[in-house]
N, C-alpha and C positions, 0 to 999 in steps of 0.2 A: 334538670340536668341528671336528676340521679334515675327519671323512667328513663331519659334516652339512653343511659349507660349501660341498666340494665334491659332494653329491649337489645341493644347491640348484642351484648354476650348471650340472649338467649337466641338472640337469630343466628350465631355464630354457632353455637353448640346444635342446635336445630339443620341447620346447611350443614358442619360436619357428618352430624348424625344421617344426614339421606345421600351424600358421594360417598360415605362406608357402605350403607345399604345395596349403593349401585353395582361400587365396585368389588362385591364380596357378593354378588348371585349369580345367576347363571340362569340359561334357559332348561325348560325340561327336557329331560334323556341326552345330554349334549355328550354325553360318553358313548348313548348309542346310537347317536347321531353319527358319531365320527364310524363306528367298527358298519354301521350301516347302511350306508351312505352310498351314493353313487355311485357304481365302479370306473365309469369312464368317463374323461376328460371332457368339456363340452368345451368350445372355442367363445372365447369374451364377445366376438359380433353377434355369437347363435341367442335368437330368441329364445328363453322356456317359458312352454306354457305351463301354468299351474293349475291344470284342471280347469281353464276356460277355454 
């Protein structure tokens, strides 16, 4: 009883500890992503190729 209790709270503190992770990063240059970025609108049906 007492490994399952303590395997619970360290899987709990372990799962907290990586949706912190997640939701506290970011992609890289996502600041200069935005100021550099596209300038013009593409329509949702338009295919992009991405260099294939």
């Amino acid at each position: 009883m007492l490994i399952a209790l303590a395997s619970l709270v360290a899987g709990g503190a372990i799962a907290a500890a990586a949706v912190n992770q997640v939701v506290t990063s970011s992609a890289p240059n996502d600041s200069s992503a935005v100021q550099t970025g596209p300038k013009e609108l593409v329509e949702p049906s338009e295919l992009i190729n991405y260099g294939g």
